[in-house]
C-alpha positions as a printed Julia matrix, in Angstrom:
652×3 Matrix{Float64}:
 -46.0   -41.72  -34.47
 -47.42  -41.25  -37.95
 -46.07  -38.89  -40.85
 -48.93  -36.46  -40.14
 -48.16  -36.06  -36.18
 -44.26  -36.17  -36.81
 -45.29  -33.02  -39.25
 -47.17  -31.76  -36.91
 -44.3   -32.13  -34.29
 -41.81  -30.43  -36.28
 -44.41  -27.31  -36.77
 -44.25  -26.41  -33.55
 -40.63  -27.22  -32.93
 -39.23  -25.2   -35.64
 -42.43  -22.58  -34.98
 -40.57  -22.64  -31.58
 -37.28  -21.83  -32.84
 -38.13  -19.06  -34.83
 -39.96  -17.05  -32.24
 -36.43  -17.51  -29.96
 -34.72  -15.97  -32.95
 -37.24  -13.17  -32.87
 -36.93  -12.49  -29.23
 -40.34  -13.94  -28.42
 -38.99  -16.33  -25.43
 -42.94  -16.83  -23.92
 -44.71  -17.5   -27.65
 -41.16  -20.02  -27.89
 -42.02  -21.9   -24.81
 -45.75  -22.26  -25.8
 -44.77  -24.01  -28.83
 -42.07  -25.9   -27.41
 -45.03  -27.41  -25.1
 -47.13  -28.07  -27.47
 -44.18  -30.34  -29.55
 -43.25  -31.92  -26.24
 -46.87  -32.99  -25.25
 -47.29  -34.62  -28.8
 -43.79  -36.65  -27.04
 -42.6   -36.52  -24.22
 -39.68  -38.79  -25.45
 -38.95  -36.11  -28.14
 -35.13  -35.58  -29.18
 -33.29  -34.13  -25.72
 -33.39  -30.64  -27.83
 -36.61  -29.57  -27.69
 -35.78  -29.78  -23.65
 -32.56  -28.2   -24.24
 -34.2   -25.19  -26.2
 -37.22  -24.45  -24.18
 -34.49  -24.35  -21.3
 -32.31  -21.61  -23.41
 -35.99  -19.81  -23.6
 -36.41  -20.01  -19.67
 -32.85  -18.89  -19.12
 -33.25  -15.53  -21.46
 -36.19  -14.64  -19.34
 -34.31  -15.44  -16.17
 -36.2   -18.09  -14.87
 -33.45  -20.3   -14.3
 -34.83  -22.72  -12.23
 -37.3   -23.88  -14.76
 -34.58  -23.75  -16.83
 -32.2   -26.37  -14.65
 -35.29  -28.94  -15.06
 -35.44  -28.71  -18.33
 -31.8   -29.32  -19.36
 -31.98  -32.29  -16.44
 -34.47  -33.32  -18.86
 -32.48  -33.22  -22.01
 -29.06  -34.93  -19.79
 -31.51  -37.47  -19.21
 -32.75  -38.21  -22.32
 -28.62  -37.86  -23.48
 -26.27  -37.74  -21.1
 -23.51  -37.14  -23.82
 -24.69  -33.47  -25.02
 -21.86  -31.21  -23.34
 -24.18  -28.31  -24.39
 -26.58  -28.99  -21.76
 -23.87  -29.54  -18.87
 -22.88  -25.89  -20.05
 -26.01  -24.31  -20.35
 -27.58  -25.44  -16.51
 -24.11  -24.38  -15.33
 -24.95  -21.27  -16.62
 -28.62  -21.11  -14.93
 -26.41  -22.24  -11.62
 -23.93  -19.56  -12.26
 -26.92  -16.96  -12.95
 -28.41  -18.38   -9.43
 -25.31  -18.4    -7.18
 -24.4   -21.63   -7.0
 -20.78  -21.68   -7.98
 -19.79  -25.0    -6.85
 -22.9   -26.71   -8.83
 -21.92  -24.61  -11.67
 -18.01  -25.45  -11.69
 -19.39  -29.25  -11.39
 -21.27  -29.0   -14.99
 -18.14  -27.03  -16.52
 -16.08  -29.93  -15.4
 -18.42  -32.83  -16.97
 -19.12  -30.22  -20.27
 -14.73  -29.69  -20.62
 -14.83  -33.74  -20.0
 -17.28  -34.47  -23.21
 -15.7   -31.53  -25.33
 -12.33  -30.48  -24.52
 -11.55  -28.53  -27.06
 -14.84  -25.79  -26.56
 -12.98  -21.98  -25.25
 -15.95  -20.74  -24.04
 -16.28  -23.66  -20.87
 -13.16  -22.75  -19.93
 -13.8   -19.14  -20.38
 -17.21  -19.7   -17.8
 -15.17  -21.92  -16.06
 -12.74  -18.91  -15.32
 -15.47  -16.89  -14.43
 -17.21  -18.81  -11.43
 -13.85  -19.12   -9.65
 -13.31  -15.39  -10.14
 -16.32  -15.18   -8.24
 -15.35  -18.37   -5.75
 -12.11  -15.72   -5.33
 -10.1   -18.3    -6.94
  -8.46  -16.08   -8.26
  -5.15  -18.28   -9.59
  -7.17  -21.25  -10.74
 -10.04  -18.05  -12.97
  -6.65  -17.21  -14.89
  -5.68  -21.15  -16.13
  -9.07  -21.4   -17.44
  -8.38  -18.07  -19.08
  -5.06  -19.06  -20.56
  -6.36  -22.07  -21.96
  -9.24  -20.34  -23.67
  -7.08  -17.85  -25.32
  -4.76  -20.87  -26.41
  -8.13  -22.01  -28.15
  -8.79  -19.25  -29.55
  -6.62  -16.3   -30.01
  -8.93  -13.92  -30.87
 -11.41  -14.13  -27.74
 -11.28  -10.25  -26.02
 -13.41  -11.51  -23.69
 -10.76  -14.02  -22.18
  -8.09  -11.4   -22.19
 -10.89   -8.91  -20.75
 -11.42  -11.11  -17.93
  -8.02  -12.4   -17.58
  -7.31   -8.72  -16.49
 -10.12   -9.22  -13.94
  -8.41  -11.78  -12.21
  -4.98   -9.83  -12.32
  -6.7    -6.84  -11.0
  -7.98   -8.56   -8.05
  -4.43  -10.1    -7.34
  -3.2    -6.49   -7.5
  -0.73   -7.48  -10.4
  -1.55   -4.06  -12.3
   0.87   -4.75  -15.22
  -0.45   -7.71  -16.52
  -3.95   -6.66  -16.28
  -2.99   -3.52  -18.25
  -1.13   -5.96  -20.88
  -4.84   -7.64  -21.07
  -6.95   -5.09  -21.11
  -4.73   -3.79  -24.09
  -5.0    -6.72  -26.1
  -8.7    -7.15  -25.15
  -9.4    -3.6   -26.57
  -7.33   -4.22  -29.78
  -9.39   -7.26  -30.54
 -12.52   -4.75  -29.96
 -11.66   -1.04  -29.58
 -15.27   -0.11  -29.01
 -15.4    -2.02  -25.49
 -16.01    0.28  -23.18
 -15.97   -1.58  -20.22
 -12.2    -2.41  -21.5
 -11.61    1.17  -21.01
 -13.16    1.23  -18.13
 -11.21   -1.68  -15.75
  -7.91   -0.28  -17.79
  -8.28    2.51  -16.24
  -8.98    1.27  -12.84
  -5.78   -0.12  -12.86
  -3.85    2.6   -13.38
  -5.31    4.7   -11.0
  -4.0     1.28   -8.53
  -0.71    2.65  -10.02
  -1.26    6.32   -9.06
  -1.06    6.97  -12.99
  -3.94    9.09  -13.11
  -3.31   11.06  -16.04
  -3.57    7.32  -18.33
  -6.42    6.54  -15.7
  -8.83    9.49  -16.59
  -7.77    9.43  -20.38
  -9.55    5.69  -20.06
 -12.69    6.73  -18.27
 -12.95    9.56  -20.69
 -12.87    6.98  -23.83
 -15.05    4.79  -21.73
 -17.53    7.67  -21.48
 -17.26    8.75  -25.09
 -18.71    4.9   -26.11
 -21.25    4.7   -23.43
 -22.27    8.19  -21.81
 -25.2     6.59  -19.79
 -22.99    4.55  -16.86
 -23.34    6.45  -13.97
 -20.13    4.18  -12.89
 -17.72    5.96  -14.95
 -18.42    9.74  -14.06
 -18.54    8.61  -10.86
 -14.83    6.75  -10.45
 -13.05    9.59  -12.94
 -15.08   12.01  -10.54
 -13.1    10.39   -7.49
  -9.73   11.37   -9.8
 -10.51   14.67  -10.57
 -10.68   15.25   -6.15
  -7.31   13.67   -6.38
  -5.96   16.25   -8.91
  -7.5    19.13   -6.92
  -9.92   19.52   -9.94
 -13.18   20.07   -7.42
 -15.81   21.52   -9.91
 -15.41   18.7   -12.16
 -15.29   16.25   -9.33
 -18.73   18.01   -8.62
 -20.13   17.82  -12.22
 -19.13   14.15  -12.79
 -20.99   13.05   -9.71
 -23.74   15.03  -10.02
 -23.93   13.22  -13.72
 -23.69   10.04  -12.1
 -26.79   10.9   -10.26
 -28.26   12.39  -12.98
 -28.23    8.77  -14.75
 -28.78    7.06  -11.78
 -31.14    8.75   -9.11
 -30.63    5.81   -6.66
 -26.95    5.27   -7.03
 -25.76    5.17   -3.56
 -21.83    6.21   -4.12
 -22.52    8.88   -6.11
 -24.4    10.95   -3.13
 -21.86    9.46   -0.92
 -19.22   10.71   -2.81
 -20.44   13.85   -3.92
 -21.14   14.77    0.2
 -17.62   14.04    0.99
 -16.04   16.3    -1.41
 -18.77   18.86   -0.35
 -17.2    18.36    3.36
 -13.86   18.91    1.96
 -14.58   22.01    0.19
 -16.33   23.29    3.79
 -20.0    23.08    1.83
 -21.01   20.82    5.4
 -24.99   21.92    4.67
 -24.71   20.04    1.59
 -22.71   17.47    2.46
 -25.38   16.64    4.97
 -27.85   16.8     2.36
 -26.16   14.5     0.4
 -25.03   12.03    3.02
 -28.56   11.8     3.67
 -29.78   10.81    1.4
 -27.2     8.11    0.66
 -28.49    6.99    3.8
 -32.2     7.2     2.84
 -31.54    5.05   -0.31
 -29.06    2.61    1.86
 -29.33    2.22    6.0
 -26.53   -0.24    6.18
 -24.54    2.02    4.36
 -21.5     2.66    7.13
 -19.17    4.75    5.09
 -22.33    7.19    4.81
 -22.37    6.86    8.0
 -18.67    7.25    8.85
 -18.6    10.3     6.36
 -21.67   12.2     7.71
 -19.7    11.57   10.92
 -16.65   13.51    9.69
 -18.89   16.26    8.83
 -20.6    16.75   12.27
 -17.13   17.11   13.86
 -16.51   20.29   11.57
 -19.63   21.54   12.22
 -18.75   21.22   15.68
 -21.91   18.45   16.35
 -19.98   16.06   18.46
 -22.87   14.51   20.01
 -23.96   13.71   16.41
 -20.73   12.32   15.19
 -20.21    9.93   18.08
 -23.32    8.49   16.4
 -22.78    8.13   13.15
 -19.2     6.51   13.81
 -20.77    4.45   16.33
 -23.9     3.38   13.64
 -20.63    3.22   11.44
 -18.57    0.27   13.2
 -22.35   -1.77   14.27
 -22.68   -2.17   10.68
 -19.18   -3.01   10.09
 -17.47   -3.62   13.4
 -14.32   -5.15   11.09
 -13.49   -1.48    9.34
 -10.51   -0.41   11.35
 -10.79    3.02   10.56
 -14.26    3.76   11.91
 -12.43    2.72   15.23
 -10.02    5.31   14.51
 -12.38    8.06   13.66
 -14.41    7.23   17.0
 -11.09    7.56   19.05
 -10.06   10.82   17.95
 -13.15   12.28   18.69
 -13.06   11.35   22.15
  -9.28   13.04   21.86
 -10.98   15.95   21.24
 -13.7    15.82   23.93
 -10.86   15.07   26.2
 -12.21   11.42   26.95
  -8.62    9.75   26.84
  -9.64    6.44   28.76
 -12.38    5.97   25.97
  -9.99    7.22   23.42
  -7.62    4.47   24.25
  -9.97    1.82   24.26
 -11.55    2.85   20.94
  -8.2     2.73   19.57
  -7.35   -0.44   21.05
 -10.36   -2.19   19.02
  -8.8    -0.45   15.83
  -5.34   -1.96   16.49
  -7.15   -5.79   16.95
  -8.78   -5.9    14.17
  -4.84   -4.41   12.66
  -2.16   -5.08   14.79
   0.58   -3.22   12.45
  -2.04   -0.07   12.46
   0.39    2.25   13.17
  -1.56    5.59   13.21
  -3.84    4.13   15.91
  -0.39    2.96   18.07
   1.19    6.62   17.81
  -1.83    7.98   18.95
  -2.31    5.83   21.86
   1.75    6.47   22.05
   0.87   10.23   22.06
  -1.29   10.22   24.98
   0.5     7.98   27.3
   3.74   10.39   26.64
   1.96   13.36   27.41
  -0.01   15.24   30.39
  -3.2    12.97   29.6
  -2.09    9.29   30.03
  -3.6     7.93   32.82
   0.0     7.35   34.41
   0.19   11.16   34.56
  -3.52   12.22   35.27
  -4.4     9.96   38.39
  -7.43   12.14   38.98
  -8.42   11.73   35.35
 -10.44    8.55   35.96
 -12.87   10.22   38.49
 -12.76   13.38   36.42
 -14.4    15.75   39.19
 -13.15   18.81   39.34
 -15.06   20.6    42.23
 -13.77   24.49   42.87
 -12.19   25.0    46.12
 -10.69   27.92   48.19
  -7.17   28.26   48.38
  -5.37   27.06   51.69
  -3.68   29.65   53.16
  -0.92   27.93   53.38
  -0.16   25.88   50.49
   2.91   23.76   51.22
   2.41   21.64   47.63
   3.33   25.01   45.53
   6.15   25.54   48.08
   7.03   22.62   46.98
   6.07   22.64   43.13
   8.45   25.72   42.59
  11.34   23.82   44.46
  10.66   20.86   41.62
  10.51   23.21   39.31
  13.69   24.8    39.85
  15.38   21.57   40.09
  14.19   20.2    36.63
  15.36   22.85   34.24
  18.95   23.43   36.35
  20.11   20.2    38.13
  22.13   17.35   36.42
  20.7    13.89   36.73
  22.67   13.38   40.21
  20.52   15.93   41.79
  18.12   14.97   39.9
  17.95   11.51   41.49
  18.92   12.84   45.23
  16.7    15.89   45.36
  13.75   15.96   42.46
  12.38   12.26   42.9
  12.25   12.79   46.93
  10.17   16.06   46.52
   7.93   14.76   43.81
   6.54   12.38   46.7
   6.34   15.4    49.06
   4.19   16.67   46.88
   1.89   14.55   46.26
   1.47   13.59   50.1
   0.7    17.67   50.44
  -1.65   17.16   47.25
  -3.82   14.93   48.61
  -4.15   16.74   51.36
  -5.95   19.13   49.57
  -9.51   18.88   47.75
  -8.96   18.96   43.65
  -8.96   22.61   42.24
  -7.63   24.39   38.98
  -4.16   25.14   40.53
  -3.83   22.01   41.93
  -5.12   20.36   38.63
  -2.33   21.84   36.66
   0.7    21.75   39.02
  -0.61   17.47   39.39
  -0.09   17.14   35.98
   3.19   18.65   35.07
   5.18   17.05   38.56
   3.7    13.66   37.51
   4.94   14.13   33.72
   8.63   15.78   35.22
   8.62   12.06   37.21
   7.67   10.01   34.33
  10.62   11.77   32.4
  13.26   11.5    35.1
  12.07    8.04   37.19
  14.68    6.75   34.38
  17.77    8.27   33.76
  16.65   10.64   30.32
  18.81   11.9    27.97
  20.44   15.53   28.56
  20.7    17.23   25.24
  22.23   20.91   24.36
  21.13   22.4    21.26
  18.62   24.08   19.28
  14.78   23.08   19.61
  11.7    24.17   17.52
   8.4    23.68   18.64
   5.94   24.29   16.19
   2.28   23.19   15.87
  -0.06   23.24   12.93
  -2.41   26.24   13.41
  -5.73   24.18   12.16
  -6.51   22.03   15.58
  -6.57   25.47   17.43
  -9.42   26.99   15.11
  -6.99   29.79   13.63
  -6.42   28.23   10.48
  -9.64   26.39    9.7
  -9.24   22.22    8.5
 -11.91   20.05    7.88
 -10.76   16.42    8.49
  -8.59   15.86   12.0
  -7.96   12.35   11.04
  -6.8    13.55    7.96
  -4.44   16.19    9.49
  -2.95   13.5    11.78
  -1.86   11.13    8.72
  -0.51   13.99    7.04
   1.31   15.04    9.68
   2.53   11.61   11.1
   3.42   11.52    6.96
   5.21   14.74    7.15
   7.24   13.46   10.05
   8.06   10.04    7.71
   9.65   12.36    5.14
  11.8    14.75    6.97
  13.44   11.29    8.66
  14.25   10.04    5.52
  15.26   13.18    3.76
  17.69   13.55    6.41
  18.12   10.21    7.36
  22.18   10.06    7.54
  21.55   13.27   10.53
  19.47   11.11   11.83
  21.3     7.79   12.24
  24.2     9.92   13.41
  21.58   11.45   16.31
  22.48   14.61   15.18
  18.63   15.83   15.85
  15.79   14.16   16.42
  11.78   14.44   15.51
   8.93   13.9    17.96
   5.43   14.55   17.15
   3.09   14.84   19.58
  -1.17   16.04   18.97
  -0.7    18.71   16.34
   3.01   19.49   17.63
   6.59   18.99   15.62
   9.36   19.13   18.19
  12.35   18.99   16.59
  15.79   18.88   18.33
  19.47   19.71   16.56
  22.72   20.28   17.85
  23.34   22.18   14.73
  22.11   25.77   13.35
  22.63   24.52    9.85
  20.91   21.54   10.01
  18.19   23.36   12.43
  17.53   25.85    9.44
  17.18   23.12    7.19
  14.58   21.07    8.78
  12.97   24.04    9.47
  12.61   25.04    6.0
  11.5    21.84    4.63
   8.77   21.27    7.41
   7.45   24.57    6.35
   7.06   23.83    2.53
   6.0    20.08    3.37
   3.18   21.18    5.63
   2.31   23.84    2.82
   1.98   21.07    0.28
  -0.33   19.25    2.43
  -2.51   22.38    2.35
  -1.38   22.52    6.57
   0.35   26.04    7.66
   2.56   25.78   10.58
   3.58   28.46   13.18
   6.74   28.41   15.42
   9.96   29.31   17.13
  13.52   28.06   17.87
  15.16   28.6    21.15
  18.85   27.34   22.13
  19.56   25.69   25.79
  19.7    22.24   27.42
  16.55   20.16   27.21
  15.86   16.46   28.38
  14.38   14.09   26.83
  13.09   10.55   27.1
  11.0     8.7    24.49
   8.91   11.38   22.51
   9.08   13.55   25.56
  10.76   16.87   25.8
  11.34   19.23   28.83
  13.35   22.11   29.7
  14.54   25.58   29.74
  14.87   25.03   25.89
  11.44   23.59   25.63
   9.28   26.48   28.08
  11.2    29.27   26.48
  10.15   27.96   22.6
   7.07   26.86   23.62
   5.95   30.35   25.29
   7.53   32.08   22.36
   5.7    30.64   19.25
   2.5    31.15   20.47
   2.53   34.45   20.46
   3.43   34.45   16.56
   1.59   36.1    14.56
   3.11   35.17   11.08
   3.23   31.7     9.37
   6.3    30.13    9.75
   9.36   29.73   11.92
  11.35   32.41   13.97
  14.34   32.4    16.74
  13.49   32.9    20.18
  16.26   35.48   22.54
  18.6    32.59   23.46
  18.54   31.28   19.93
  19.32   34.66   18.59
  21.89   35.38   20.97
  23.52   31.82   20.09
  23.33   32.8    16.17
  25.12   36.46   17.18
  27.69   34.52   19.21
  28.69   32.54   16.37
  28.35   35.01   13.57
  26.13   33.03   11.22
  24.42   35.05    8.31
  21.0    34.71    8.86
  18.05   37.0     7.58
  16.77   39.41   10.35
  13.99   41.14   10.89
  10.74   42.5    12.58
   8.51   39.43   13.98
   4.69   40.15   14.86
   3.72   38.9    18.02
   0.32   39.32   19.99
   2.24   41.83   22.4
   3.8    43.54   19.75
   6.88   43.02   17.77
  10.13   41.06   17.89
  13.65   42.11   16.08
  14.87   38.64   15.12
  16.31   35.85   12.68
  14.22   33.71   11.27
  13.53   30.93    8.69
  13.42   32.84    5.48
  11.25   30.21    2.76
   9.72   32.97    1.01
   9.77   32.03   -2.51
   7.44   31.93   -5.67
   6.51   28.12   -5.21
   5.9    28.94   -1.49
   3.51   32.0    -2.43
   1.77   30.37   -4.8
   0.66   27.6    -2.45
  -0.1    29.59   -0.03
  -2.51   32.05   -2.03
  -4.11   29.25   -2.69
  -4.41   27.9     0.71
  -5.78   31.43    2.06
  -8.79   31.05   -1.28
  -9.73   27.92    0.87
 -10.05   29.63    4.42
 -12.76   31.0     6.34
 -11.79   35.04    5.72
 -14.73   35.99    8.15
 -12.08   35.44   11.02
 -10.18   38.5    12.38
  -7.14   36.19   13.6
  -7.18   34.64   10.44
  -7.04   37.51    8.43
  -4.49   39.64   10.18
  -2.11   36.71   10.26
  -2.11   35.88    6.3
  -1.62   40.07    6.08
   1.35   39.9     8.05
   2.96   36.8     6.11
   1.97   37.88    2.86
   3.88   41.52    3.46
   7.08   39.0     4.19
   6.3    37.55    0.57
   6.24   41.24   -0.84
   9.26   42.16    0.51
  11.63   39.28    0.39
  10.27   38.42   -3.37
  11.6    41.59   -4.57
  14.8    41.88   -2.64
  15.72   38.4    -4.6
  14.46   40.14   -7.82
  17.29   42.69   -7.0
């Protein structure tokens, strides 16, 4: 090659050059051509930089052939085993781009920023331990690289070690206190810490350097639900949308907080259109689902939670969604084998075991309801001489009086009796009921069960009967399952001493004590737990023998407090005639007064928790309720004239 063509060679190289530094990666690659056809033997860097063009306009395969070319032509330049790494990395090929790192770390040892890209492709191989050696040996390189503290806290994050990433994020954003993405992932950690104060003080900054990511409203949004802060919750995702018209989480997100605040029609709305934007969606899916059960659209939900787990049959909880439902349409043998599919994909999933645990124990297991797998239940007339209720009231009798030696020699006998008479018969309500309760009163005593003398409130959460209005069963069932966690270990030294005893069973606290003191207690504290979890209970406490066996109760004890608290008409806990007459026999001071009851009104003790924490929660339970119900109504009047009253005798 002459002087003139070298000249002319070195025009359009360094013509090249210049329109890369100017952004102008097309008019860059022209020129680069045009020096590369006048040799095709040129130095390996005209190769190398008309790859670096390809790769800023993300075409990365031409870009691989061209630094192939320029390893070719030298095989020493780590630049270009870093660089198609790079174009690898940028096309998803981890493993080709971890093999270029290596060779470009072999031929310069000493650069940060392979190790630093080295770290990155095993973060996304989930390699998660070998991402944060690369990142410690960058930052021993240099020092002052944010970026390797930045993404050292990555890889801490996803190995849930909060602490460190914090101490990284830190150090990233004092190397560059305008990162907002710093910000950001800081605060994503604490909020994985449940410190969501620090957490929305981060997304805030975050915000405040870059107001257009629809990201940010959208995760401080999810914080503001957790603080009870709704309207901003609504505002920040509606922002996020705002930025972002087909961001998928922030309609998703902004319809579930609509279902929680009762707003189903746009919830729906919302959900929708998540879907529109994203079919395979499932929590959509699983969401919208939620939403049809409050609107009472069961047909609908069973649906979406079965679209739900076929586009994620490995989510656990859509299982568990699907199974309650079927609780509620009283499909128990469908329930249970929903459930089941939860618990294999989880085997320690305990909320889907004390379901299942729930409905084998009571009147709708399968060992109790025999008919229950036919399901027909065709009217009848009654016999005119029906020897099985003959019968039932003998069992009956027996069950609340006898010890367990009659028990054994007399009950057991007569529950066969009666079901030889039952089958006699064609199924009908009476028979229905009577089949259930005998088969339950043999599953208790076919085992010797544990007699117990004491006090026992039955109590039930007023939500699951439509009284008190709540929008997410599944929801109420972890609470109260929660609930239930925290009285045992509040009063856990009772409760290794078996001085009482929790059961829960559907919406239902049954709580035994051989103590009034410790009764009252309990009492109290499921009242103000239940009212912290936005849940109002209503119940009563009777005194008498009771037997039990597993999370079973039955009983004088249990009928007589079970009868009694549902005709309550207050919130909270009151003392049914034996009770009372057990508190009068043992002179215990004890706050009495006038009860409302469906039939009227009942002079009693009762539970006294009326306080100003206690009011305030509930005033601001009642702002949440449906007010267009009657039942609803009349029973906040009654409790909130308690409030009144007892408020200013403790001014006093």
């Amino acid at each position: 090659m002459d002087e003139k063509e070298r000249e002319e060679l070195n025009y359009y190289y360094n013509r090249g050059d210049t329109f890369f530094d100017l952004g102008k990666f097309e008019d860059a690659i022209q020129n680069y051509d045009k020096a590369i056809e006048l040799d095709s033997n040129v130095n390996s860097v005209y190769y190398y930089n008309r790859g670096n063009a390809y790769f800023s306009l993300g075409k990365f395969e031409e870009a691989i052939q061209d630094y192939n070319k320029a390893i070719d032509l030298n095989p020493n330049d780590d630049l270009s085993y870093s660089n198609r790494g790079n174009a690898y990395f940028s096309l998803g090929k981890f493993e080709d781009a971890i093999q270029d790192y290596n060779k470009a770390i072999d031929l310069n040892p000493n650069n940060a920023s392979y190790y630093n890209n080295r770290g990155t492709t095993f973060t996304n191989l989930e390699k998660y331990e070998d991402a944060i050696q690369d990142y410690n040996k960058t930052i021993d390189l240099n020092p002052n690289d944010n970026y390797a503290y930045f993404n050292r806290g990555a890889a801490f994050t996803y190995l849930n070690e909060y602490e460190k990433a914090i101490n990284d994020f830190n150090k990233a954003i004092d190397l560059n206190p305008n990162d907002d993405s710093a910000y950001f992932n800081r605060g994503t950690a604490f909020t994985n810490l449940s410190n969501y104060e620090k957490a929305i003080n981060d997304f805030n900054k975050a915000i405040d350097l870059n107001s257009n990511n629809a990201s940010y409203y959208n995760y401080r949004g999810t914080l503001y639900i957790n603080q009870g802060n709704y309207d901003e919750a609504v505002k920040d995702f509606s922002k996020a949308i705002e930025l972002n018209p087909i961001f998928v989480f922030g309609y998703s997100n902004l319809g579930s907080l609509y279902n929680n605040l009762n707003d189903y029609e746009k919830a729906i709305e919302n959900l929708n259109k998540a879907i529109d934007l994203d079919p395979n969606f499932s929590d959509a899916y699983n969401i919208r689902g939620i939403t049809y059960v409050n609107q009472e659209k069961f047909d609908e939900a069973v649906k979406d939670f079965s679209k739900a787990i076929e586009l994620n049959p490995n989510d656990k909880e859509y299982y568990y969604n699907l199974g309650i439902l079927y609780i509620d349409l009283n499909n128990y043998e469908k329930a249970i084998e929903t459930l089941n599919k939860a618990i294999d994909l989880d085997p320690n999933f305990s909320d889907a075991r004390n379901v299942i645990e729930i409905i084998s124990t009571t009147q709708n297991n399968k060992k109790v309801i025999k008919f229950g797998k036919n399901g027909s239940k065709q009217s009848i007339k009654e016999s005119k001489e029906p020897i099985y209720s003959i019968i039932f009231n003998q069992i009956n009798s027996l069950y609340i009086t006898a010890n367990f030696k009659k028990i054994k020699d007399e009950l057991l006998p007569k529950i066969q009796d009666f079901k030889k008479e039952s089958k006699k018969q064609k199924n009908n309500s009476e028979i229905d009921k009577l089949t259930k309760k005998v088969e339950l009163i043999e599953f208790i005593f076919k085992d010797e069960p544990q007699k117990l003398e004491g006090y026992l409130i039955f109590a039930d959460i007023l939500g699951w009967k439509g009284i008190w209005k709540k929008q997410d069963k599944k929801n109420i069932a972890s609470v109260t399952f929660l609930i239930k966690n925290i009285l045992e270990k509040e009063f856990d030294r009772e409760l290794k001493e078996k001085k009482y005893n929790i059961s829960l069973i559907s919406d239902t606290f049954i709580v035994f004590s051989k103590e009034w003191e410790l009764s009252n207690k309990v009492s109290k504290k499921l009242i103000e737990l239940c009212l912290e979890n936005d849940l109002v209970i209503r119940g009563a406490i009777s005194y008498g023998e009771c037997y039990n066996k597993d999370t079973v109760y039955v009983g004088q004890a249990v009928d007589e407090a079970a009868s009694w608290h549902d005709e309550g008409e207050e919130i909270g806990i009151f003392c049914t005639p034996s009770a009372k007459q057990e508190i009068i026999n043992n002179d215990y001071d004890l706050p009495e007064d006038f009860i409302k009851l469906k039939s009227g009104e009942i002079n009693t003790f009762f539970i006294n928790w009326y306080n100003k924490e206690t009011k305030k929660k509930f005033n601001e339970l009642f702002s949440k309720i449906d007010k267009s119900s009657i039942k609803i109504y009349l029973k906040y009047l009654n409790t909130e004239k308690k409030f009144d009253k007892y408020l200013k005798e403790e001014k006093k």
